[in-house]
N, C-alpha and C positions, 0 to 999 in steps of 0.2 A: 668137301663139296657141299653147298647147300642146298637146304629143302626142294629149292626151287630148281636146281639141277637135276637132282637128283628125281624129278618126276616125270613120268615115261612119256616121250614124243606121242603125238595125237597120231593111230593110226588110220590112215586116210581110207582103208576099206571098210573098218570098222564104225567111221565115221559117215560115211556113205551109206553105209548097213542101216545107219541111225536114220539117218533122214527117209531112204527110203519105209521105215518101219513109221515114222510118224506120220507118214501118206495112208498105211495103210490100216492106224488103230483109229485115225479121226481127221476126217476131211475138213471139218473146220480150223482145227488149230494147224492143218499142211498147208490152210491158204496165210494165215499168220506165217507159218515159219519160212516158207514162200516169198512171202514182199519183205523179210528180214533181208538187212545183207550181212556179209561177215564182218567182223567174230559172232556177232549178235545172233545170227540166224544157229549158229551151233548150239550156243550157250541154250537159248532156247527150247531150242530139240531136244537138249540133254537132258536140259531140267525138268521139262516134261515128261519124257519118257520116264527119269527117276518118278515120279508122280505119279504115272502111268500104270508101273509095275502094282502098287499097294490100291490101287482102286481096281484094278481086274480081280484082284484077291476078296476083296470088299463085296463086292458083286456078282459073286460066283454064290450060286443058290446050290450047287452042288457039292458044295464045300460045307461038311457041319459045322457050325457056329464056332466051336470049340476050337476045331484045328484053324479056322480063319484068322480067329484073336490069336492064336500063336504064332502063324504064319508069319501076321502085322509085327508082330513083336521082333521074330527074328530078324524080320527083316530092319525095322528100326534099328536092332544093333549091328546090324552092317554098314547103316549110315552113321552111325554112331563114331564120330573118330578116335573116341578112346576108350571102343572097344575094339575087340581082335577078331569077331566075328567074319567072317569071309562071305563072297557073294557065296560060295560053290554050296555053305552047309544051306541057305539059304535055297538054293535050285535044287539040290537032294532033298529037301523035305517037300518042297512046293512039287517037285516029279511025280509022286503017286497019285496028283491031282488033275494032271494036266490027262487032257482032252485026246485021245486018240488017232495018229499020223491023220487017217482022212475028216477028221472032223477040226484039226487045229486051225485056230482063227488066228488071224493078226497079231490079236488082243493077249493071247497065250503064248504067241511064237516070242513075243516079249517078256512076258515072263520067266519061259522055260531058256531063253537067253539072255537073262537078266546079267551074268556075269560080264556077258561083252559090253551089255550098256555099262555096266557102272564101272569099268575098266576105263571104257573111256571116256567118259564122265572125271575119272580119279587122272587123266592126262592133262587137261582143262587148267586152266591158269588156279594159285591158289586163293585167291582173292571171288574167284567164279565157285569154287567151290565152297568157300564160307558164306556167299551172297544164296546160294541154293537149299545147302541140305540143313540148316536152323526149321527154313517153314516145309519143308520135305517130311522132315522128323515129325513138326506138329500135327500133319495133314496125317501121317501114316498112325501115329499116337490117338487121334484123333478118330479114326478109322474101326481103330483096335478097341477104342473105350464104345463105338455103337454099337459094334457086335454083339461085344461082352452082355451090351445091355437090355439087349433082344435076343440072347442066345437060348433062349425059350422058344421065343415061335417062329425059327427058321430062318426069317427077314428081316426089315428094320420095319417101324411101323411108329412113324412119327404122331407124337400127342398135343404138342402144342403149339404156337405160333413163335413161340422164343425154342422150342427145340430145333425147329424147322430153321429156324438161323443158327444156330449154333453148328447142326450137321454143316450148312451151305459154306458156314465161315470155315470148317476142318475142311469141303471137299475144294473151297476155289476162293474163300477170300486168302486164306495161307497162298496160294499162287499168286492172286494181286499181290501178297507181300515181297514173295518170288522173284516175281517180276521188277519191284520195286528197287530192290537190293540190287538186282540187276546193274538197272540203268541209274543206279545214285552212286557209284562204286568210286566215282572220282566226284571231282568239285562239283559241286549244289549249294547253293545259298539256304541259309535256314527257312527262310518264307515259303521255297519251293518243295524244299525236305515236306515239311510239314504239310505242307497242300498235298502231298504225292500220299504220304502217308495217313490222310485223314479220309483219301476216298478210295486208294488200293483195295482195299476188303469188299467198298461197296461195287468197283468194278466188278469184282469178280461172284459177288453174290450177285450182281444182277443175270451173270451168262448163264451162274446154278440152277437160279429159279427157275430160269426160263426152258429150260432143257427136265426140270422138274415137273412144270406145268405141260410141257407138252408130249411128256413122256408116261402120261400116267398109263397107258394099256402096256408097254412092253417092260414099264417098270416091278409091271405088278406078275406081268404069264412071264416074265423071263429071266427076273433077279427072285420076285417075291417079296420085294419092298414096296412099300405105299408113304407115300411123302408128301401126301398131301394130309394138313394136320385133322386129327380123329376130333376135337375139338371144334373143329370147322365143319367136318362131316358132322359131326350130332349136332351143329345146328343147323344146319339143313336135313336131319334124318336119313342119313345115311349113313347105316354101320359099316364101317371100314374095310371089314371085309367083302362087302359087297359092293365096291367102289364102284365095278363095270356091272353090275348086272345092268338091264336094260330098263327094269321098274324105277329104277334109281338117276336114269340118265338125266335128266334134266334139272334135280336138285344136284349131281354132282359134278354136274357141267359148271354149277352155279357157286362151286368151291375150285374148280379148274380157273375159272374169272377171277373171282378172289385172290388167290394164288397170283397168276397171270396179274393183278393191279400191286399185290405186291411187290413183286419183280421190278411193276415201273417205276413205285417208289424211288428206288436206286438208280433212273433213269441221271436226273440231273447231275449225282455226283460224281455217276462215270464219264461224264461228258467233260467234266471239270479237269477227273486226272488224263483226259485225253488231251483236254488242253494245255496241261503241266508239262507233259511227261517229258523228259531230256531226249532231243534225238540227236545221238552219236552214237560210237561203236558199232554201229550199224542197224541203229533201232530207228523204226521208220516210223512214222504215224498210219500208216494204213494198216501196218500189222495189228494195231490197234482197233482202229476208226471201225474195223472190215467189219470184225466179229458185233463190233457196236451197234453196226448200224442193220446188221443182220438179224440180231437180238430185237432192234426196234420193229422190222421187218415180220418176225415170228411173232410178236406180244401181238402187232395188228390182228394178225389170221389167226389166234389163239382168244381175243376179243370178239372177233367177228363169228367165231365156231368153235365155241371152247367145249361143244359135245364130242369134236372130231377124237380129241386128247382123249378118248374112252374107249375108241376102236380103233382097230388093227389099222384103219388110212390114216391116222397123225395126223398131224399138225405139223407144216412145212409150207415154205417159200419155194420158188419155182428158180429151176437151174438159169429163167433165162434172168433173176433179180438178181439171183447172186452174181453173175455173172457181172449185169449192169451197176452193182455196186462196187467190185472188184476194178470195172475197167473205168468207174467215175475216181476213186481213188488213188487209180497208181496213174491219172492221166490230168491232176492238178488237182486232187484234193488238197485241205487246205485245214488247219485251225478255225481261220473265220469262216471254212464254205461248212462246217460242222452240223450249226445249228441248222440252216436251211436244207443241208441234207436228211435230219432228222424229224423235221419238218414233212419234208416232202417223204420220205418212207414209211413215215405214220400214216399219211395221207391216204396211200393205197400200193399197187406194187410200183415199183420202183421205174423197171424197166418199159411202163406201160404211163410213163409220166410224158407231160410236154417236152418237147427237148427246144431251143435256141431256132433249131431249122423250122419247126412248126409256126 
């Protein structure tokens, strides 16, 4: 019998489990895996969720440093295919961590049932599997080397502006790679190979930053990490640990913008692999285009009020934009309607723009 027979049929509750759990660890990647259609929309969900698992680890401030690098490790040799590590030693050490019946989040119900994801994750064609857990592995490797490196003051507590990409390339360019692998899995011309593969990383460092920049209050009271670089704070005079005080708001609004301009750096190259990228097997461009153009959506109101990123009100787009960029996308978005979409969502919100009828 061969390899390929020989791997266990996709269980359809267990795969349902899946999607419903990626509704409910992050509403932005459920509206991607949403306008996915199948195979694509599974594959997806899996590989993310695999992702998923080692970044709730990562970000558990109530986890000491020590055991979290471990955690990351065992878990890398579970993805590991030639090791023999199993999910379950894996959920037996992560168990003494996990969160309490009435306090369990989403985020943990993943964890502590990591074995059903990577069960069925390990049903998945093997070609989907080799396209996945290479940048899974880096991401979680990845993960393991920041702790170890701040396993002194409890957090991560980013120094410099090339650190600050280096974390971004472990937590989401490796998923642009992810991704990449994906949808290259059958015939690509080298031109396109290449194109896909020279702005993959910056796709996805664009979404990091941006979710960095606008995350810095609950980044800071609810993981204990500060990622916005110390570097950047002493030049502006703000010691790092007092990123939110309120004496400091306005010099550190002023490295939230910073941040925020670096983000859009990477604007144009993700624009590029959106206009690359292969759509088949069920890969759609608005799974893409959503979160793109979302992110442009967020840089706006993170430019226009980069002190909000310092207190508990965030920095966010309004349910009625997302909405209006979800139902402009799956109602003839387009390659070439891209740029004037991005255009027009820098401009101001979205859903608040001329329409054809005006």
């Amino acid at each position: 019998m061969s390899q390929q027979d020989e791997r266990p049929r996709v269980d359809q509750a267990d795969l349902q489990w899946c999607h419903e759990s990626v509704q409910g660890v992050s509403r932005t990647f459920a509206l991607t895996v949403d306008v996915l259609d199948e195979p694509m929309s599974s594959y997806i969900c899996l590989g993310y969720l695999v992702c998923r698992i080692a970044d709730t680890v990562e970000d558990a401030s109530h986890i000491p440093p020590t055991d979290q690098a471990e955690l990351l490790r065992t878990y890398d040799a579970v993805l590991d295919p030639d090791d023999d590590t199993d999910a379950e030693r894996f959920a037996n050490e992560v168990e003494p961590h996990l969160p309490e019946a009435e306090e369990m989040t989403d985020d943990w119900a993943v964890v502590r049932d990591s074995p059903r994801v990577l069960q069925t994750f390990q049903s998945l064609p093997e070609d989907v599997q080799n396209a996945v857990v290479p940048p899974a592995r880096e991401l979680v490797q990845g993960m393991a080397e920041f702790v170890e490196r701040y396993d002194d003051q409890g957090g991560l507590r980013i120094q410099t502006r090339s650190e600050l990409e280096e974390y971004c390339y472990y937590a989401a360019g490796t998923v642009g790679n992810l991704i990449t692998n994906l949808v290259t899995r059958h015939d690509v011309t080298a031109d396109r190979r290449r194109r896909l593969y020279d702005t993959a990383e910056e796709f996805g460092l664009l979404l990091q930053l941006v979710n960095i920049s606008k995350d810095v209050y609950d980044d800071y009271t609810a993981e204990d990490n500060v990622y916005l670089p110390a570097e950047w704070l002493r030049d502006a005079g703000v010691p790092q640990e007092e990123v939110l005080d309120d004496e400091h708001e306005e010099n550190a609004a002023s490295v939230v913008r910073r941040t925020a301009e670096f983000a859009g750096s990477f604007l144009d190259d993700a624009q590029t692999y959106l206009e690359t990228v292969p759509l088949r097997d069920g890969n759609t461009l608005e799974a893409w285009a959503i979160p793109f153009l979302l992110a442009v959506g967020t840089l706006r109101e993170l430019l226009s009020r980069p002190e909000d990123a310092l207190s508990a009100k965030g920095v966010k787009i309004s349910r009625q934009e997302v909405l209006a960029v979800v139902t402009e996308m799956r109602n003839g978005g387009s390659r070439d309607s891209l740029e004037e979409l991005r255009r027009d969502v820098a401009a101001g919100p979205y859903h608040a723009s001329p329409s054809n009828a005006d």
